[in-house]
C-alpha positions in Angstrom: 35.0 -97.8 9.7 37.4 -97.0 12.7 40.8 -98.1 12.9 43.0 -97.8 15.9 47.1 -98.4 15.3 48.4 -98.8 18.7 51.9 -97.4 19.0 54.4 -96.9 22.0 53.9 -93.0 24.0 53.4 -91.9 27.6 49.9 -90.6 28.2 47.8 -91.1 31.3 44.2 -92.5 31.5 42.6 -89.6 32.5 44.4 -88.0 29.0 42.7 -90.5 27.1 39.4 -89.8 28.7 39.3 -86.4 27.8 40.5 -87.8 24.2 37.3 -89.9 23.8 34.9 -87.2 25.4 36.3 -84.5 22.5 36.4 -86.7 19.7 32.7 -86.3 18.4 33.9 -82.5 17.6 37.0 -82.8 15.4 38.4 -79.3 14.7 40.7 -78.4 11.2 42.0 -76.0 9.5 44.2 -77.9 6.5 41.0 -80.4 5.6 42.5 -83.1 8.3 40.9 -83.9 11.3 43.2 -83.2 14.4 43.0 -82.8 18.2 46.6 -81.7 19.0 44.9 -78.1 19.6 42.4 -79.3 22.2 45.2 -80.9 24.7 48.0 -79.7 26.4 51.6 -79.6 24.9 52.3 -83.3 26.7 49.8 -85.1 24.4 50.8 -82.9 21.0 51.6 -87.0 19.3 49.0 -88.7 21.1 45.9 -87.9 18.7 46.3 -87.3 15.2 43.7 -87.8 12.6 45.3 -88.0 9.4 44.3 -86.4 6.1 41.0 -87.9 5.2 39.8 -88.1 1.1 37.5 -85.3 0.4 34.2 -87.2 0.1 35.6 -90.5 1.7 33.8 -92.4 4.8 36.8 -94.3 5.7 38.1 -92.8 9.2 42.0 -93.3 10.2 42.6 -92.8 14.0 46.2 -92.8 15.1 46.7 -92.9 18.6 50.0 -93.9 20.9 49.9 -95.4 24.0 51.8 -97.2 26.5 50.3 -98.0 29.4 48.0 -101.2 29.9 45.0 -99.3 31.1 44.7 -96.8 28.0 44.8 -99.5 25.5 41.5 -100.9 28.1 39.7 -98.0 26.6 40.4 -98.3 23.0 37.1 -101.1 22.4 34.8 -98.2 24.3 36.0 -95.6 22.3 35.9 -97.7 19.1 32.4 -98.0 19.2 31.4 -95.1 20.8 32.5 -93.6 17.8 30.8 -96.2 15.4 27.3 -95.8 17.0 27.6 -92.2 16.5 28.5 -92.1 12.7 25.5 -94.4 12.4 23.1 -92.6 14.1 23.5 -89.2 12.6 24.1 -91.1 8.6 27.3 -88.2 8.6 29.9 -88.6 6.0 33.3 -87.5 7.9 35.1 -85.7 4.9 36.9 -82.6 6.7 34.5 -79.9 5.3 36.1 -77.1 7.6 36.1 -74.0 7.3 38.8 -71.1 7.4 37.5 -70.0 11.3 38.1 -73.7 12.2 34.2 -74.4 12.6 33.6 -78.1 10.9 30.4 -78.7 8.6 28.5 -82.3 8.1 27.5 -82.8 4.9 23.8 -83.9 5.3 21.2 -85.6 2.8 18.3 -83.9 1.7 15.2 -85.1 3.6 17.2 -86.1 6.6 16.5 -85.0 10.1 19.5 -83.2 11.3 21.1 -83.8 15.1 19.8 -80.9 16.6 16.2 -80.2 18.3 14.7 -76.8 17.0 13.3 -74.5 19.7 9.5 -73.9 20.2 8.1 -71.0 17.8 6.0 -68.1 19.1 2.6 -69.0 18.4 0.5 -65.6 18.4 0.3 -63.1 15.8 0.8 -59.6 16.1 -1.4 -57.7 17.8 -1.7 -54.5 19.8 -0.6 -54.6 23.7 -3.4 -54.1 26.5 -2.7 -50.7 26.9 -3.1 -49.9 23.4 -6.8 -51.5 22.8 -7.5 -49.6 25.9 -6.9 -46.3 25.2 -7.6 -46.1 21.0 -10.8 -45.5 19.5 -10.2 -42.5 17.1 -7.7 -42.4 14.4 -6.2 -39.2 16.4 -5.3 -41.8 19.8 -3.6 -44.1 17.7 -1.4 -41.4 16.2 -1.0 -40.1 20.3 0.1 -43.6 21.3 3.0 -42.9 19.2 3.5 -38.7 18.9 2.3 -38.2 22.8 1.2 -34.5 24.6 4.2 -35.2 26.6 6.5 -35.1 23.1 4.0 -32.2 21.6 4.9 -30.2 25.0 8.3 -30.4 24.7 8.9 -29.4 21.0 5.9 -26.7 21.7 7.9 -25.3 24.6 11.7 -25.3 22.5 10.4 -23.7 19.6 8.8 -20.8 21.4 12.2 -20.5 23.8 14.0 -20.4 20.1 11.5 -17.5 18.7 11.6 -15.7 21.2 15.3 -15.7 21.3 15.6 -14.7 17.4 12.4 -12.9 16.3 10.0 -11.3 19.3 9.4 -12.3 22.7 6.2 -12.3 22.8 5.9 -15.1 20.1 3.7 -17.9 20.9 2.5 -21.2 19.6 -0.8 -23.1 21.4 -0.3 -27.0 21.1 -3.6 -27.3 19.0 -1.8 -24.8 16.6 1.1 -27.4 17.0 -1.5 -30.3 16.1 -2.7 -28.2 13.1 0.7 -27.4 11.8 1.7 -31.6 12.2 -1.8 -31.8 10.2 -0.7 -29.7 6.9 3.2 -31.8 7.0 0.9 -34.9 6.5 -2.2 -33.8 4.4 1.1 -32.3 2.2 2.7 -35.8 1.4 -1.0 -36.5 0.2 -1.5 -34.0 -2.0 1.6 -33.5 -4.0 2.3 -30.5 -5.0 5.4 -28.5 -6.1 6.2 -26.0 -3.4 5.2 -24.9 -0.3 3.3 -21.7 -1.9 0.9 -23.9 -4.0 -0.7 -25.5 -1.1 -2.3 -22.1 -0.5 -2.2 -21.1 -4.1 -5.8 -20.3 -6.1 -5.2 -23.1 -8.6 -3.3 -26.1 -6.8 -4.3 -25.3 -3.3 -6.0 -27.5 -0.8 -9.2 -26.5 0.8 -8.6 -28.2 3.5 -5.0 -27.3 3.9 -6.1 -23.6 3.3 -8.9 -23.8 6.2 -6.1 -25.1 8.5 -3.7 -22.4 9.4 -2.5 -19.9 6.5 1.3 -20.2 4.8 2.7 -17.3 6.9 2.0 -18.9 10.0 3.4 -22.3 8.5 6.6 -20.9 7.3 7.1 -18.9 10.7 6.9 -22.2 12.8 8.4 -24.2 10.7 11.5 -21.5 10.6 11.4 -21.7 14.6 11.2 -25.8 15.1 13.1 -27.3 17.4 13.3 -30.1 19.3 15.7 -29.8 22.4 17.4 -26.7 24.5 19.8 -25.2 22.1 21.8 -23.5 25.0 23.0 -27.5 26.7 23.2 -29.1 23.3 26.7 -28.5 22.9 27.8 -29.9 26.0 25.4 -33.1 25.2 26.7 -33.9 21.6 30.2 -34.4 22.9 28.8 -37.7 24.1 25.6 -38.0 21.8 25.5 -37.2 18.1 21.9 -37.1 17.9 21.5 -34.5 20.7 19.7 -31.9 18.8 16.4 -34.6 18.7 17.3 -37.7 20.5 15.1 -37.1 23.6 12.0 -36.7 21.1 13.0 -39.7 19.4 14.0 -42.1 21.9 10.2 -41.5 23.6 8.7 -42.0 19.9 11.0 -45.3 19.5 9.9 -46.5 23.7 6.1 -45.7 22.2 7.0 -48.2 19.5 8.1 -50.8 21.5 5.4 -50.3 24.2 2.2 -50.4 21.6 2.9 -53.6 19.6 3.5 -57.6 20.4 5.0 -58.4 16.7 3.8 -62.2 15.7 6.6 -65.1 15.0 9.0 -63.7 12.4 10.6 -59.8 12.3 12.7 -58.6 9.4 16.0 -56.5 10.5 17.0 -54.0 7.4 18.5 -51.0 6.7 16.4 -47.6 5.7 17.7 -44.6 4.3 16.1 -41.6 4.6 16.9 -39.7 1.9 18.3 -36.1 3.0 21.6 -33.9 1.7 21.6 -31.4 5.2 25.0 -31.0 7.0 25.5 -33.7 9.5 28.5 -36.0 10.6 26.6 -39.3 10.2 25.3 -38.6 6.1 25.7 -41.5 4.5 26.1 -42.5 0.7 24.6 -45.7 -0.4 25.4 -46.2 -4.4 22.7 -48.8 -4.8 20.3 -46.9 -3.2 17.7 -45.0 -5.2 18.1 -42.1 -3.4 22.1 -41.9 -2.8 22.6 -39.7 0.1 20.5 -39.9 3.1 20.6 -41.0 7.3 20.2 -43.9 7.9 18.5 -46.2 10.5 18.5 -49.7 11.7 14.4 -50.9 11.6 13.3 -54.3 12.7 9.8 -54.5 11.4 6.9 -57.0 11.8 6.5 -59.6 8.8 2.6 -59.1 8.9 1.2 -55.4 9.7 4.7 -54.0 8.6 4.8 -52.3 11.9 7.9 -50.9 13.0 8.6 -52.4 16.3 12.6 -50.9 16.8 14.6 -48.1 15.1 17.5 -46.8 15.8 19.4 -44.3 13.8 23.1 -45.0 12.5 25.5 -42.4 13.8 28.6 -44.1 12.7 31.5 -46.1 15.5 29.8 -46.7 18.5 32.2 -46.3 21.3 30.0 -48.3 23.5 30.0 -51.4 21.3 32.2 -54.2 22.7 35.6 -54.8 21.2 35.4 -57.5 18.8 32.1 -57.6 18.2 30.6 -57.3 14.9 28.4 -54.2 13.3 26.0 -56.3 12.1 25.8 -58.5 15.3 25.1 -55.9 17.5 22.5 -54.1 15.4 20.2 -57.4 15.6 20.5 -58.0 19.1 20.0 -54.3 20.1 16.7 -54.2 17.8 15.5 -57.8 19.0 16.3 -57.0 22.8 13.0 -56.4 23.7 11.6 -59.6 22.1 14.1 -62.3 22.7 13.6 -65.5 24.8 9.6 -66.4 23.2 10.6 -68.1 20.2 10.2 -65.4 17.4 12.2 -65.7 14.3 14.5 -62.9 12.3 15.3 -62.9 9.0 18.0 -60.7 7.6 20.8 -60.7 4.4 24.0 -61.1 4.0 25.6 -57.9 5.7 23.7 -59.1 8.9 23.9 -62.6 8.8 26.6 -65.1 10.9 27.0 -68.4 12.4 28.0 -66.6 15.4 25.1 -64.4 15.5 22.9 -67.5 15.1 24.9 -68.8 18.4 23.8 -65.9 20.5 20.3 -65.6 19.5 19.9 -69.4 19.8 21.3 -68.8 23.5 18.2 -66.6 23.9 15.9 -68.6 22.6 15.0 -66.8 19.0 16.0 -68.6 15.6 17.5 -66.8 12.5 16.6 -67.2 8.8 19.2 -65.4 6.2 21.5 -65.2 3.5 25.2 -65.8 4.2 28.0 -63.9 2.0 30.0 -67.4 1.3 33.7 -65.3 2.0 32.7 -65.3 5.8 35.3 -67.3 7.2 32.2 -69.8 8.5 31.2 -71.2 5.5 33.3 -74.4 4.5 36.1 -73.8 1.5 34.2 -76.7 -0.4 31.0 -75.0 -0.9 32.3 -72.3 -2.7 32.5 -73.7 -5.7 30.9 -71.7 -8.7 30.2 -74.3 -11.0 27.1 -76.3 -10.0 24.4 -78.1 -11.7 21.4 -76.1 -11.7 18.6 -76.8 -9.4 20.9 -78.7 -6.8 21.0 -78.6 -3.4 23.7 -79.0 -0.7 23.3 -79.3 3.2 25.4 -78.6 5.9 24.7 -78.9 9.5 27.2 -78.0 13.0 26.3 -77.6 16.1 23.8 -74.3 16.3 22.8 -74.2 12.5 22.2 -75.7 9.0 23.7 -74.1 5.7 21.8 -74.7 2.3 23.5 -74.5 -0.7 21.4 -73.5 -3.7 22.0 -73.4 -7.1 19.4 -71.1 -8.7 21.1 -70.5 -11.9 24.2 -72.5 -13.4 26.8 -70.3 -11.6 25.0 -68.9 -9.2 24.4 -70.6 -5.5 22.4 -68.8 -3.2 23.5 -69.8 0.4 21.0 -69.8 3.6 22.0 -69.9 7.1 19.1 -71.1 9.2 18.7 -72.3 13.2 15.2 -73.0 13.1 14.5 -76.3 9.8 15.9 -79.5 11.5 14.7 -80.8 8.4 15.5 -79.3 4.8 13.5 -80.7 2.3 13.1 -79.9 -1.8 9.9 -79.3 -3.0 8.4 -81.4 -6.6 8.4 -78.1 -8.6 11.0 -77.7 -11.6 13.5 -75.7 -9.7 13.3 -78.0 -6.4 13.7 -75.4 -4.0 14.5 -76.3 -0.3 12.1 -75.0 2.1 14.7 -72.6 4.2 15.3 -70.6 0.4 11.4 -70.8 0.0 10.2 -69.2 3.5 13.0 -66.7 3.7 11.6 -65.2 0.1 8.3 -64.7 1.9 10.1 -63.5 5.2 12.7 -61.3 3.9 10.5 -58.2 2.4 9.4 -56.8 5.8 12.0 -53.7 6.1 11.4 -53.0 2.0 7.5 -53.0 2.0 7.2 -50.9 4.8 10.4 -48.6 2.9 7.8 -48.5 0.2 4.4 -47.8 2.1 6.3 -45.1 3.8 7.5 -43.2 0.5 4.5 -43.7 -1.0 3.2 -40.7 1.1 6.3 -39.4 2.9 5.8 -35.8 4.7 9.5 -35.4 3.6 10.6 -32.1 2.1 13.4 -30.0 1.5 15.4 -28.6 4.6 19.1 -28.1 5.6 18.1 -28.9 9.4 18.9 -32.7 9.9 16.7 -32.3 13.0 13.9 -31.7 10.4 14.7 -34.2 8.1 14.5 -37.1 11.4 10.9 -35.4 12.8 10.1 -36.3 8.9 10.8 -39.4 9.3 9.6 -39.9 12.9 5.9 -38.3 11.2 6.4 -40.8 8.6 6.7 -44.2 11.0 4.2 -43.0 13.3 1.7 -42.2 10.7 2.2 -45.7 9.5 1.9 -47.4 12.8 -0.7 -45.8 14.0 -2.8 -46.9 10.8 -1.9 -50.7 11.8 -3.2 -49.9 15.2 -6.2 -48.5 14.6 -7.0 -51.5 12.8 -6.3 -53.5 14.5 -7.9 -52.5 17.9 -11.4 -50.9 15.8 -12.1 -53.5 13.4 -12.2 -51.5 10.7 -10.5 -51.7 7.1 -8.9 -48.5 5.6 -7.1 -47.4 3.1 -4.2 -45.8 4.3 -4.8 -42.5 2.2 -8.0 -42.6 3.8 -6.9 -42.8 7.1 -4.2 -40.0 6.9 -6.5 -37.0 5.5 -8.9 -38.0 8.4 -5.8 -38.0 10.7 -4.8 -34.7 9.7 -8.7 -33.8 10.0 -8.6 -34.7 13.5 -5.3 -33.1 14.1 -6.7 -29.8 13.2 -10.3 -30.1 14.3 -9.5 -27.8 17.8 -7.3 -25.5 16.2 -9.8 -24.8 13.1 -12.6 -24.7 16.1 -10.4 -22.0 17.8 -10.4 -19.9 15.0 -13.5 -20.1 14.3 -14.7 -18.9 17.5 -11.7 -15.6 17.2 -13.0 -14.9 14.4 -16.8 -14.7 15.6 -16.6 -13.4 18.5 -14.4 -10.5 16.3 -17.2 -9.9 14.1 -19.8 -9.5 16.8 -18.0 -6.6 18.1 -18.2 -5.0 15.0 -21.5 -3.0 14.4 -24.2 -4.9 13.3 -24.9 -1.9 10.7 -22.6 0.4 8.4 -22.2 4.1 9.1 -25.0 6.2 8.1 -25.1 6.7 4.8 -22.6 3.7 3.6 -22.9 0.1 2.8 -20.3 -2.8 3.4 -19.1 -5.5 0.7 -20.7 -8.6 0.7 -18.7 -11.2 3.1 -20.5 -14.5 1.9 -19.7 -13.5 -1.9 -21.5 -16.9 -2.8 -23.8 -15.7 -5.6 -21.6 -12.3 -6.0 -18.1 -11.2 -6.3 -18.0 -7.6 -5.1 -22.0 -6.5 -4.1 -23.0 -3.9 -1.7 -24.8 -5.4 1.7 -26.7 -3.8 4.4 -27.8 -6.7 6.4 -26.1 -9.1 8.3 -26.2 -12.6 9.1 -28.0 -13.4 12.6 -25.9 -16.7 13.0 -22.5 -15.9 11.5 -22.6 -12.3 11.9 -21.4 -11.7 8.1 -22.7 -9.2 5.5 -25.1 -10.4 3.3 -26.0 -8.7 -0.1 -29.4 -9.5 -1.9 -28.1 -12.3 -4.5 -26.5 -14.7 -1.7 -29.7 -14.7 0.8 -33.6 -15.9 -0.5 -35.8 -14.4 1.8 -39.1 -16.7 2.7 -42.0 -14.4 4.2 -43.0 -16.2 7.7 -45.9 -14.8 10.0 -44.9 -15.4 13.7 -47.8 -15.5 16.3 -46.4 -12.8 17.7 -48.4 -10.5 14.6 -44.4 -9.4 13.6 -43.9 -10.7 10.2 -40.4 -11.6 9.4 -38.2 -12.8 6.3 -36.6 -16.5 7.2 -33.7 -16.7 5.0 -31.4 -19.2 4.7 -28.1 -18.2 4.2 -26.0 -19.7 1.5 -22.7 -19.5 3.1 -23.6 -21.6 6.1 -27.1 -23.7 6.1 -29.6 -23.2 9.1 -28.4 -19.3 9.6 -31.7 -16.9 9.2 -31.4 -13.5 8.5 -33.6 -11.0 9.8 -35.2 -8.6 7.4 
């Protein structure tokens, strides 16, 4: 019910226009509706809505006029007003809150004012360019780590050797590929140091095959990632300078690869690491306390990390006023707004003004709200609540749900894309905006998870080293998800990494190979007069004596590791056919 109390003040018609236009969004800060604040000084007594009971539905307007023509409009503006309380079933109490923003308390089940925006209706999937160029578990793991990248850490960590330790030091880029292939094949096999990957008891064959643990520790020692001699002049304006051209091609591949499906989780990782750098940060909740950390926005689905960014403390290039946690979102969605995806984040992330701006874009929100933000009404706050009960609010850009999961314990959900929140008929009645965002909220965590299950991350005091970890660790991950997807196939991910790394090393192990033949060919094909080698294939023997050598790998072969088979060639020359036992389909010739 509206009731208007004419009374005697000077106030134009066009005054009273703009009253009636404005008074559908009543604005308060003491829990009374007021409009003083929308007008200029010359109509501060003109509109005043007194104080209104907290859950009444009885609506006292007080407005003073004069003039014969203002009191014209009062009938128009009478039931303007009526027709829109009626419409929308709102129940005008003055739940405000501290920032001035006024909440509607709605009924459960009802439709709420405001017409959600179309979702994105694909699912994740690889971009064009992607399917094209992968069919091997090593081009998926290139669409991420590219020749281009390879080339440039190849060419800074020779410029570094050869600086500190010779200058003719030099590093191929398969040797580069094999060295990338033992950092992964060791966060497979677990081991306790470095030296018992090579060791006789806990080493890896394949590991061992691949380059040996001198040569590891040597480029290791010599890694870098940038031109040490302009770095200094760069990290006056970047913090990251010692590896942020590597990573900001690896986080482009990211974006490049991948179209993520409706809904992307934005989280916080940290990467656990104690090296020296300005921008370590300590996280007490975390398992790990100490560590970098990075802003990842992750697909719901494949857990594919489609933006990363790392956190390097204030940003002088943030705008004044705005928030942390607002400009992290929309610097990870950037490349995804305006199609109608969803992001769910918690309550460090989540606003009503960050909802405004990604509604403006056309992408919805889905997240907990801390209920201190100066958004959230003062009546909601309330820790006593029956359990199992659910309040709605709705304003202009979002609706709040109130949730009380336990006796004093309400769970609060800020969501821009349910026009309708409804309960569902188990025994806790949950709404459906607490229900989807516990099955959207896990993205950034699972992936955590995957990701430490077989992290390449070891012990270094190089932060440099500790983010190419990490960059090994992502890629590794997305490339699995993309090799997937474009092949077909169904791997496990342990799987998929030793074959990775297999691939990785299969031209460098080649290489080597082919050294060391072509060295033993030079060699002479028998001992000095008079003097007999050891036995190279040592399958059958430890130390024997050999005379003979192997016509295919060119190795000494004593009389325990070859069976000679008698074999009569037209030719009227009789030879020995002996399979050697060190590699099948060699013959030795008697």
């Amino acid at each position: 019910m509206v009731v208007f109390r004419p009374r005697s003040f000077c106030a134009s018609e066009s005054d009273v226009k703009k009253l009636s236009v404005v008074t559908f969004l009543p604005l308060s800060r003491n829990g009374s509706i007021s409009l003083i604040t929308t007008f200029s000084e010359s109509l501060s007594p003109v509109g005043r809505l007194g104080s209104l009971p907290r859950y009444g539905k009885t609506l006292q307007m007080y407005l003073d006029f004069r003039s014969q023509a203002t009191q014209n409009l009062i009938p128009n503006l009478s039931g303007l007003l009526a027709i829109y309380c009626r419409k929308q079933h709102r129940v005008f109490d003055g739940k405000s809150s501290k920032d001035g923003t006024v909440w509607h308390e709605e009924h459960v089940g009802t439709r709420l004012p405001f017409t959600p925006i179309e979702p994105y209706a694909a699912d994740g999937e690889p971009t064009a360019k992607a399917r094209r160029s992968i069919s091997s578990r090593l081009q998926s793991f290139l669409c991420f780590i590219t020749l281009d990248m390879l080339h440039s850490i190849q060419e800074w960590t020779i410029q570094h050797a050869q600086q500190t330790e010779h200058v003719h030091w030099f590093m191929d880029l398969p040797e580069l590929m094999a060295f990338i292939a033992i950092v992964i094949l060791r966060g497979v096999y677990r081991v306790p140091s470095v030296n018992d990957c090579w060791s006789a008891n806990l080493g890896n064959p394949q590991i061992i095959g691949t380059m040996a643990r001198n040569r590891f520790q040597d480029i290791m020692q010599h890694l870098r990632f940038d031109d040490k001699s302009t770095r200094s002049d760069r990290a006056k304006t970047d913090k990251f300078a010692a590896i942020s051209s590597v990573w900001g091609s690896f986080v482009t591949n990211c974006i490049t690869c991948y179209n993520p499906g409706l809904h992307i989780t934005v989280d916080e990782q940290l990467f656990p690491s104690k090296t020296r750098c300005c921008f370590l940060q300590y996280i007490a909740s975390k398992p790990d306390k100490f560590g970098i950390k990075f802003w990842v926005a992750c697909d719901l689905k494949s857990k594919y990390i489609c933006n990363v960014f790392p956190y390097l403390g204030k940003d002088p290039n943030r705008p004044t006023g705005e928030r942390l946690s607002e400009n992290v979102v929309m610097r990870l969605m950037e490349p995804f707004l305006d199609k109608g995806r969803n992001v769910t984040t918690d309550n460090f992330f989540t606003s009503l003004s960050l909802a405004q701006k990604l509604l403006g874009r056309k992408t919805t929100i889905l997240g907990t709200v801390n209920k201190i933000r100066r958004e959230i009404p003062q009546s909601t706050r309330q820790t006593d609540r029956n359990e199992f009960t659910t309040q709605v609010f709705s304003t202009s850009a979002a609706t709040l749900t109130a949730y009380a999961a336990k006796r004093k314990k309400t769970v609060y959900i800020l969501s821009s894309m349910h026009s309708v929140v409804q309960t569902d008929n188990t025994t806790k009645r949950k709404p459906n905006t607490v229900t989807l965002y516990n099955k959207t909220k896990c993205g950034v965590d699972v992936m955590d998870q995957m990701v430490r299950e077989y992290t390449v991350r070891k012990g270094t005091r190089r932060w440099p080293v500790a983010v190419f970890y990490n960059m090994i660790d992502m890629a590794a991950l997305n490339a699995h998800v993309l090799y997937q997807a474009c092949t077909g196939t169904k791997e496990r991910r342990v799987d998929f990494l030793v074959e990775l790394a297999r691939e990785l090393a299969r031209s460098h192990v080649a290489a080597k190979k082919a050294r060391k033949d072509q060295l033993l060919r030079t060699q002479p094909s028998t001992p000095s007069p008079g003097k007999r080698a050891t036995c190279q294939v040592k399958h059958r023997c430890k130390k024997n004596q050999a005379t003979v050598r192997c016509v295919h790998c060119y190795r000494y072969t004593c009389g325990k590791c070859r069976r000679q088979i008698p074999c009569l060639v037209p030719s009227r020359w009789l030879f020995y056919v002996v399979p050697c036992f060190f590699c099948s389909g060699c013959l030795l010739r008697s």
